[in-house]
N, CA, C and O of each residue as an XYZ file, in Angstrom:
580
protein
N     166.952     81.301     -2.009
C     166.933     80.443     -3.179
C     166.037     79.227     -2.879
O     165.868     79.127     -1.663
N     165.507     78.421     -3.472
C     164.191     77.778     -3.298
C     165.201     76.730     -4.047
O     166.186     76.847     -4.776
N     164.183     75.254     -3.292
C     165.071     74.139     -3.661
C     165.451     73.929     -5.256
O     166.539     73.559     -5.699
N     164.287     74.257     -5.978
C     163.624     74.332     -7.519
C     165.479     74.902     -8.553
O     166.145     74.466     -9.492
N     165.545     76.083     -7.558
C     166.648     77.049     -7.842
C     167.758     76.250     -7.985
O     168.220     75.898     -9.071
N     168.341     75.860     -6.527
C     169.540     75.016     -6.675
C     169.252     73.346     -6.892
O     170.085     72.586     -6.399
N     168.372     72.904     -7.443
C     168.109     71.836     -8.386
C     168.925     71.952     -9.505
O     169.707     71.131     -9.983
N     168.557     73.424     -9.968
C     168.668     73.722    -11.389
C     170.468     74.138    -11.739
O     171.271     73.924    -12.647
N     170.454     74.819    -10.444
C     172.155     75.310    -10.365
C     173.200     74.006    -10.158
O     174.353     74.013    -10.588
N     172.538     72.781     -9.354
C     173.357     71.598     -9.678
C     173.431     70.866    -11.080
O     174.327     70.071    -11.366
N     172.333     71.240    -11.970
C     171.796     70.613    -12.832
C     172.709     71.226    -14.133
O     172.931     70.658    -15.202
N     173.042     72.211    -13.808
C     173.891     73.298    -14.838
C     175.198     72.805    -14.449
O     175.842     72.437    -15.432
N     175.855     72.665    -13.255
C     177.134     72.374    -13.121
C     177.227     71.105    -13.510
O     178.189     71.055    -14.276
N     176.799     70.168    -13.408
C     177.076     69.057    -14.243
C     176.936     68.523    -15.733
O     177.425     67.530    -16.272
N     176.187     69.422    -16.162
C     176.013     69.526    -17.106
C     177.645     70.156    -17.795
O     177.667     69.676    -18.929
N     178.697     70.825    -17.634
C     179.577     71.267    -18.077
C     180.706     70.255    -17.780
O     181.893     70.573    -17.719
N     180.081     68.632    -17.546
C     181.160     67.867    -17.652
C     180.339     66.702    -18.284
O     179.228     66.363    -17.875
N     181.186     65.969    -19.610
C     180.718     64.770    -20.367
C     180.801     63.555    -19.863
O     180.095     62.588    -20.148
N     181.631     63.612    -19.145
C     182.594     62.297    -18.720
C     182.122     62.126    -17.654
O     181.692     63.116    -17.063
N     182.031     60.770    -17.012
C     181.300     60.751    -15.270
C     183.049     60.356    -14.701
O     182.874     59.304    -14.087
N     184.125     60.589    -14.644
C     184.597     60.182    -14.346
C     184.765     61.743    -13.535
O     185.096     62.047    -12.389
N     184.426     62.408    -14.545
C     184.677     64.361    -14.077
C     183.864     64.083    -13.004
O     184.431     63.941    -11.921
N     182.463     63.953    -13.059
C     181.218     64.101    -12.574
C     181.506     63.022    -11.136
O     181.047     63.349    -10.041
N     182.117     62.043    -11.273
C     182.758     61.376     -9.681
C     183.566     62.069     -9.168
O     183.535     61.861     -7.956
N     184.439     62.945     -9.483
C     185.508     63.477     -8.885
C     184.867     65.201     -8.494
O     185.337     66.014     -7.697
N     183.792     65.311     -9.289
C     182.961     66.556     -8.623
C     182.619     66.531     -7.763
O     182.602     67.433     -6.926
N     182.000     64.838     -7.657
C     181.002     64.373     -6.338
C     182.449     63.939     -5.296
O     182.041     63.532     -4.208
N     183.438     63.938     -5.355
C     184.222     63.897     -4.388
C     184.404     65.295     -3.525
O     184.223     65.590     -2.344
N     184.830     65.977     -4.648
C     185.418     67.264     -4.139
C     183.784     67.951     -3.284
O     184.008     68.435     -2.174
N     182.700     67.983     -3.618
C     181.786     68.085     -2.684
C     182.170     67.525     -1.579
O     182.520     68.226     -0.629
N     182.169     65.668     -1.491
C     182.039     65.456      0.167
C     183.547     66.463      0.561
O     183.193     67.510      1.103
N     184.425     66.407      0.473
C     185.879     67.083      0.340
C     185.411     68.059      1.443
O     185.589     67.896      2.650
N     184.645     69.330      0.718
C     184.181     70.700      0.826
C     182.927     70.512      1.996
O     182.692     71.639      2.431
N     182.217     69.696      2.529
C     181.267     69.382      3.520
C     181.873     69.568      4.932
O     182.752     68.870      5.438
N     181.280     70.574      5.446
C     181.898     70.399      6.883
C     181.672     69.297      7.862
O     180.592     68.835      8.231
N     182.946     68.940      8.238
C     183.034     68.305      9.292
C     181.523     67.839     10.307
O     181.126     68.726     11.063
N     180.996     66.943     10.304
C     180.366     66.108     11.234
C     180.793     66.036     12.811
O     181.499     65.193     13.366
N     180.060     67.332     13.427
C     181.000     67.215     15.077
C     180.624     65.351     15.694
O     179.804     64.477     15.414
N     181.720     65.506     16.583
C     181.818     63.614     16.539
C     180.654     63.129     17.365
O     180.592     61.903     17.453
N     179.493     63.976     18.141
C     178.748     63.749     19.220
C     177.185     63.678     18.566
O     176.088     63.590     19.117
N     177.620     63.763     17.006
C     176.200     63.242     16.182
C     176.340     62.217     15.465
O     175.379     61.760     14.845
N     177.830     61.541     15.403
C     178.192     60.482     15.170
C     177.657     58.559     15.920
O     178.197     57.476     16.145
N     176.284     59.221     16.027
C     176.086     58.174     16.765
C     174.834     57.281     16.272
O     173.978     57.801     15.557
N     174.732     55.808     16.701
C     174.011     54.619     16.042
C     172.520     55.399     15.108
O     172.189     55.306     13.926
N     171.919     56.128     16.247
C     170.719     57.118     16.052
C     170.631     57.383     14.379
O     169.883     57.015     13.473
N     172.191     58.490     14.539
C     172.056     59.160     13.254
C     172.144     58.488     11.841
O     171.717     58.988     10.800
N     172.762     57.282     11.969
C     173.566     56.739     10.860
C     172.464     56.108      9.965
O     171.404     55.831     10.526
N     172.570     55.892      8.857
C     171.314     55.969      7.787
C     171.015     54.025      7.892
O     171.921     53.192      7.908
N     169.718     53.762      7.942
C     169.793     52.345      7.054
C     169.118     51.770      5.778
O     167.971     51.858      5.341
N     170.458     51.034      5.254
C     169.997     51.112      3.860
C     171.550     51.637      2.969
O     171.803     51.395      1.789
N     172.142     52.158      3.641
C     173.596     52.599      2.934
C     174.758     51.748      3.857
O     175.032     51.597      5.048
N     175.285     51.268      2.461
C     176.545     50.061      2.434
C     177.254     50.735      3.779
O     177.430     50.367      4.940
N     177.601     52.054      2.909
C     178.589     52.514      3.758
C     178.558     53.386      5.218
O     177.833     54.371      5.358
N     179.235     52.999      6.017
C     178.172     54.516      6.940
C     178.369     55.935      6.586
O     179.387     56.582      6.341
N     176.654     56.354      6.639
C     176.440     57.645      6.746
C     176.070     58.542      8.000
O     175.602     57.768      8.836
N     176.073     59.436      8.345
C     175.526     60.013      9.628
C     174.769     60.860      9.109
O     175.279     61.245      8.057
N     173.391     61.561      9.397
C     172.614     62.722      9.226
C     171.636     62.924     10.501
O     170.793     62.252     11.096
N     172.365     64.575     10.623
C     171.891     64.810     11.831
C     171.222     66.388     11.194
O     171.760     67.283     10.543
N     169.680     66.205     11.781
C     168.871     67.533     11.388
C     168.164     68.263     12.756
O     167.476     67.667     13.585
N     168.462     69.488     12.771
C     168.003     70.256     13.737
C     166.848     71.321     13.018
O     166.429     71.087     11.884
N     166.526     72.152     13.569
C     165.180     73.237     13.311
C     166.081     74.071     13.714
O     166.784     73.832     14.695
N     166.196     75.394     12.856
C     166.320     76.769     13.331
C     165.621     77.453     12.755
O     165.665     77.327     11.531
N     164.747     78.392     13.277
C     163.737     79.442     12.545
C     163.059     79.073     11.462
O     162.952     79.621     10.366
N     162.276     77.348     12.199
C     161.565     76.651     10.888
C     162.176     76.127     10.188
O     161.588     75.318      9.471
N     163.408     76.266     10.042
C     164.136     75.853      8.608
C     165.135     74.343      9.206
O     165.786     74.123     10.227
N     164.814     73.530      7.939
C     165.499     72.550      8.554
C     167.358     72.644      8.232
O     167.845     73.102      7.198
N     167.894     72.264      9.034
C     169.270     72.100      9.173
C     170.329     71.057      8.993
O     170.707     70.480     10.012
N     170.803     70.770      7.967
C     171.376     69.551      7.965
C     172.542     69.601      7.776
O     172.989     70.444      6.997
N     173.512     68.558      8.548
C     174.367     67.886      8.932
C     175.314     66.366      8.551
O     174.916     65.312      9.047
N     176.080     66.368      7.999
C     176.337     64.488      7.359
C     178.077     64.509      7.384
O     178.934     65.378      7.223
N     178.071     63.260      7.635
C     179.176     62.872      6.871
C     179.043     61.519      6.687
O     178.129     60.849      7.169
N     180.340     60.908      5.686
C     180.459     59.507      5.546
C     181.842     59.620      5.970
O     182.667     60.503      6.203
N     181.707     57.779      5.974
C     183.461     56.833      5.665
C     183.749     56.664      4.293
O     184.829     56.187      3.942
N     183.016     56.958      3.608
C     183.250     56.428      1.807
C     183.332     57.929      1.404
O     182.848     58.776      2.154
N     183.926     58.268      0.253
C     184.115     59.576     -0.523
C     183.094     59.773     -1.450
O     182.884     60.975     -1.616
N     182.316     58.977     -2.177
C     181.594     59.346     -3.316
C     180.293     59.550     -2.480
O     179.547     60.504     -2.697
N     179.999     58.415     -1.307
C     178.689     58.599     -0.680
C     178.967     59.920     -0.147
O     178.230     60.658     -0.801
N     179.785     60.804      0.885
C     179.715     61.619      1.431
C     179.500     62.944      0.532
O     179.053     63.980      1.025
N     179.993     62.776     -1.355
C     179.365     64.019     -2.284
C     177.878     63.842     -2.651
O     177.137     64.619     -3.253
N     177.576     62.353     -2.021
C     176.248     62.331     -2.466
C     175.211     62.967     -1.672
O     174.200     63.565     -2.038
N     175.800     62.643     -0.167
C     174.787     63.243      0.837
C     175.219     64.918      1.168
O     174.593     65.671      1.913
N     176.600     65.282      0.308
C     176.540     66.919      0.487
C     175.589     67.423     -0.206
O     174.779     68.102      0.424
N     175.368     67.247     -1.798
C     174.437     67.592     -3.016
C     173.199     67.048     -2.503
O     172.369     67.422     -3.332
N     172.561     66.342     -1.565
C     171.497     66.530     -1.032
C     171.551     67.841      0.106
O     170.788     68.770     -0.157
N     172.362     67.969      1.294
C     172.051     68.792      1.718
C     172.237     70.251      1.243
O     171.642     71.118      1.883
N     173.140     70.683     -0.006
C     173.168     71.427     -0.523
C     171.827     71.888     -1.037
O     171.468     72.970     -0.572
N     170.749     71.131     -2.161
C     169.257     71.517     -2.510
C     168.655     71.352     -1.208
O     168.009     72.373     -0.975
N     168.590     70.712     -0.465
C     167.394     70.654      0.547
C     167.650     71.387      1.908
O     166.780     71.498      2.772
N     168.967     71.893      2.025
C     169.525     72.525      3.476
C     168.400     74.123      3.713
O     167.577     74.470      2.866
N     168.568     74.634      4.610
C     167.634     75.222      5.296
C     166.116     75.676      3.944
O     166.034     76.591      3.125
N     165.356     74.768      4.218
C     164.103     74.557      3.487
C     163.072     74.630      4.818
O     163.614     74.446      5.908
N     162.034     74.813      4.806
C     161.139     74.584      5.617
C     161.116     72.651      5.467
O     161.683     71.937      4.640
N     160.344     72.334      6.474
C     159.496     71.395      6.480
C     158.861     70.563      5.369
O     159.038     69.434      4.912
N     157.977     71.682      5.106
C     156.947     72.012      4.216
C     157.943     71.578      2.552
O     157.972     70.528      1.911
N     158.257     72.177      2.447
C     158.987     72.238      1.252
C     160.116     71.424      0.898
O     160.601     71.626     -0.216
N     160.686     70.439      1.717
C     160.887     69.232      1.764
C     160.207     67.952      1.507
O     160.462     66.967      0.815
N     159.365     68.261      2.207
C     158.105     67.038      1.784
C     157.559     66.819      0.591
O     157.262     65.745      0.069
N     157.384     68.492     -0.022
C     156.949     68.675     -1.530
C     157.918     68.929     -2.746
O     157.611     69.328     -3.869
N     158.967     68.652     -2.329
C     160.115     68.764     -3.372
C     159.892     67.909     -4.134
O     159.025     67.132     -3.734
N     160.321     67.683     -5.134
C     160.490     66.604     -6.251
C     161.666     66.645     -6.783
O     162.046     67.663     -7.361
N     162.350     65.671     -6.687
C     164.193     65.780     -6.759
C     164.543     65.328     -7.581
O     165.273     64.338     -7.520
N     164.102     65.958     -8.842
C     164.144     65.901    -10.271
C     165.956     65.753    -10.901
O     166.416     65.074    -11.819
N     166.556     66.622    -10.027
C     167.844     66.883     -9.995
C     168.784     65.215    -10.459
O     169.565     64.927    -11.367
N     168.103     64.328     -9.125
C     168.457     63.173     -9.474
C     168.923     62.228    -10.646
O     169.993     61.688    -10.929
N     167.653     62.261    -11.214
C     167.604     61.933    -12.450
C     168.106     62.504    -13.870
O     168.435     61.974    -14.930
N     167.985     64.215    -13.268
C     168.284     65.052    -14.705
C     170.208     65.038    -14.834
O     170.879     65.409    -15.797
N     170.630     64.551    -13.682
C     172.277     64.374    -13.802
C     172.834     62.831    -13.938
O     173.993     62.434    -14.067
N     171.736     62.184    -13.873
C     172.241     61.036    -14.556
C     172.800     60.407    -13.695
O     173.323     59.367    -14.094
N     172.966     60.789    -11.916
C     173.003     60.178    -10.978
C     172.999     58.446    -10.549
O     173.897     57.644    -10.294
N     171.324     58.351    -10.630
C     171.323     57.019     -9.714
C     171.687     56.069    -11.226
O     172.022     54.893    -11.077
N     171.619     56.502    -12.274
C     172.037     55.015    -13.505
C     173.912     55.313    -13.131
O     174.559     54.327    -13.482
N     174.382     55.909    -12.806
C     175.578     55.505    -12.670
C     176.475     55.392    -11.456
O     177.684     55.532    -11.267
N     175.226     55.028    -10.558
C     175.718     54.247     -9.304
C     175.355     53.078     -9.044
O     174.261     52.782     -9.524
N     176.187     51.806     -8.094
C     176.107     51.076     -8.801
C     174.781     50.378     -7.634
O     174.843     51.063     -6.613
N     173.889     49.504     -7.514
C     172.433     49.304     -6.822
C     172.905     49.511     -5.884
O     172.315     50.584     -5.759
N     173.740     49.439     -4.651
C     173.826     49.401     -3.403
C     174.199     50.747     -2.782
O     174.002     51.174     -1.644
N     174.935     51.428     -4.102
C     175.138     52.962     -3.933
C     173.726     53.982     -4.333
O     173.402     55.112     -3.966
N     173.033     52.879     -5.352
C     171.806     53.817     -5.805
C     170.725     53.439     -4.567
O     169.793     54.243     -4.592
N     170.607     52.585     -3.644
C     169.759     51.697     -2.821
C     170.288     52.960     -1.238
O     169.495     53.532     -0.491
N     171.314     53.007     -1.209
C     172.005     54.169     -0.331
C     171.171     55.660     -0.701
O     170.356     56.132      0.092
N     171.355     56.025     -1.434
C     170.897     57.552     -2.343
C     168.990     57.599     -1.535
O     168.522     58.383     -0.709
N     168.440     56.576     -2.145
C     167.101     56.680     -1.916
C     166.803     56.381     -0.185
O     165.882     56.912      0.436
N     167.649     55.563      0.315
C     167.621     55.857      2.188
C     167.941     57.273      2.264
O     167.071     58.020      2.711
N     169.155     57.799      1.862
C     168.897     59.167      2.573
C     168.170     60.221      2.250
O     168.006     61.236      2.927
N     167.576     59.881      0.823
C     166.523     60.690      0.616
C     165.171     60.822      1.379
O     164.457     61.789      1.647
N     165.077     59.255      1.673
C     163.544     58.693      2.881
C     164.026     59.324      4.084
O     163.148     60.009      4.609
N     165.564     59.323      4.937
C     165.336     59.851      6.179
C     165.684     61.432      6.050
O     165.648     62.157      7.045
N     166.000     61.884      4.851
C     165.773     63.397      4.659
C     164.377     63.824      5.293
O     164.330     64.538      6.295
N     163.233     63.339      4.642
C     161.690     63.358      4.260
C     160.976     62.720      5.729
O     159.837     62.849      6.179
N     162.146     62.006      6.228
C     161.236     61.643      7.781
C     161.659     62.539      8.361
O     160.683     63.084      8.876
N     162.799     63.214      8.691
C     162.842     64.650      9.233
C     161.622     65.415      8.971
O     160.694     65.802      9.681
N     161.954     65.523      7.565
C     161.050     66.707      7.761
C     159.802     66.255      8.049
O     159.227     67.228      8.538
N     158.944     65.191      8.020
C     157.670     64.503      8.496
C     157.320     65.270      9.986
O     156.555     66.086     10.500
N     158.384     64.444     10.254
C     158.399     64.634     11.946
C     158.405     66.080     12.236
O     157.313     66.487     12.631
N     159.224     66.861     12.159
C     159.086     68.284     12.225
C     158.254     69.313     11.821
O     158.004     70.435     12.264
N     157.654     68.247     10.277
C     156.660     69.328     10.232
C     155.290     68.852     10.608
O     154.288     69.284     10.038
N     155.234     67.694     11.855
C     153.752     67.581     12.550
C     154.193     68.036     13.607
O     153.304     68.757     14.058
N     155.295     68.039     14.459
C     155.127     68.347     15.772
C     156.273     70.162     15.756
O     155.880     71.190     16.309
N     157.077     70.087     15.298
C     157.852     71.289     14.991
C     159.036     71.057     16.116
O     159.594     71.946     16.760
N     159.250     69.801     16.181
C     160.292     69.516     17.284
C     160.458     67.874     17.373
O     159.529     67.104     17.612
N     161.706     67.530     17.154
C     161.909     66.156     17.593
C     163.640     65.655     17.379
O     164.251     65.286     16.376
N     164.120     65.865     19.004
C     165.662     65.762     19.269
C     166.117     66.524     18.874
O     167.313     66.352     19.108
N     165.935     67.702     18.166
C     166.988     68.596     17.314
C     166.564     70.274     18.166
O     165.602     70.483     18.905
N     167.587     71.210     17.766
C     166.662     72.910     18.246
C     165.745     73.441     17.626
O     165.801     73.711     16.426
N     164.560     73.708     18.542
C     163.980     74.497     17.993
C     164.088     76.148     17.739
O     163.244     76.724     17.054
């Protein structure tokens, strides 16, 4: 499935709720449903800056494809950074860099978070995109190749 794909498949599930109060408690039950963050990527390195709350994102390479990893201390940030790694999880490089995360906007996302949560959203979108930077000039950096 190509990021384009599950853009569109997040874009449909929210769409079947009016209310953002649904649409917060969706974005809960995501972080909810996110696996566990083993505790040994829990560290200063990983943690995002730019988000209130802490985040951790930890990305490795397997067979080209990037791999991602998160959790938070806050509940709404941690559905935010699942529904990122959900569209962008094993993507190439390549196709990270050139995404356009239309998704964002078409769910009505960052207008109903509030600046420091929407100021959060766009850091982990930048160190999404420095992953993949980095990986896709050298094809290796701290993570497996």
């Amino acid at each position: 499935m190509t990021i384009n794909e599950r853009q569109d498949e997040v874009i449909e599930e929210f769409e079947e709720f009016s209310d953002w109060m649904d649409k917060y408690q969706m974005l809960i039950d995501l972080g909810n449903d996110l696996a566990p963050l083993e505790d040994k990527y829990k560290t200063e390195q990983n943690l995002i800056d730019g988000c209130q709350s802490r985040v951790w994102l930890q990305c490795d390479i397997t067979g080209g494809k990037m791999v991602l990893s998160a959790d938070s201390d806050a509940l709404i940030v941690k559905g935010i950074i699942a529904l990122l790694i959900r569209v962008l999880n094993n993507s190439t490089p390549k196709e990270v860099l050139e995404a356009d995360l239309y998704f964002i906007e078409r769910i009505g996302l960052r207008d109903h978070l509030s600046p420091t949560r929407s100021n959060g959203l766009l850091a982990m979108v930048k160190q999404i995109k420095t992953y993949a930077l980095i990986y896709n000039g050298n094809g290796n950096a701290n993570g497996n190749t």
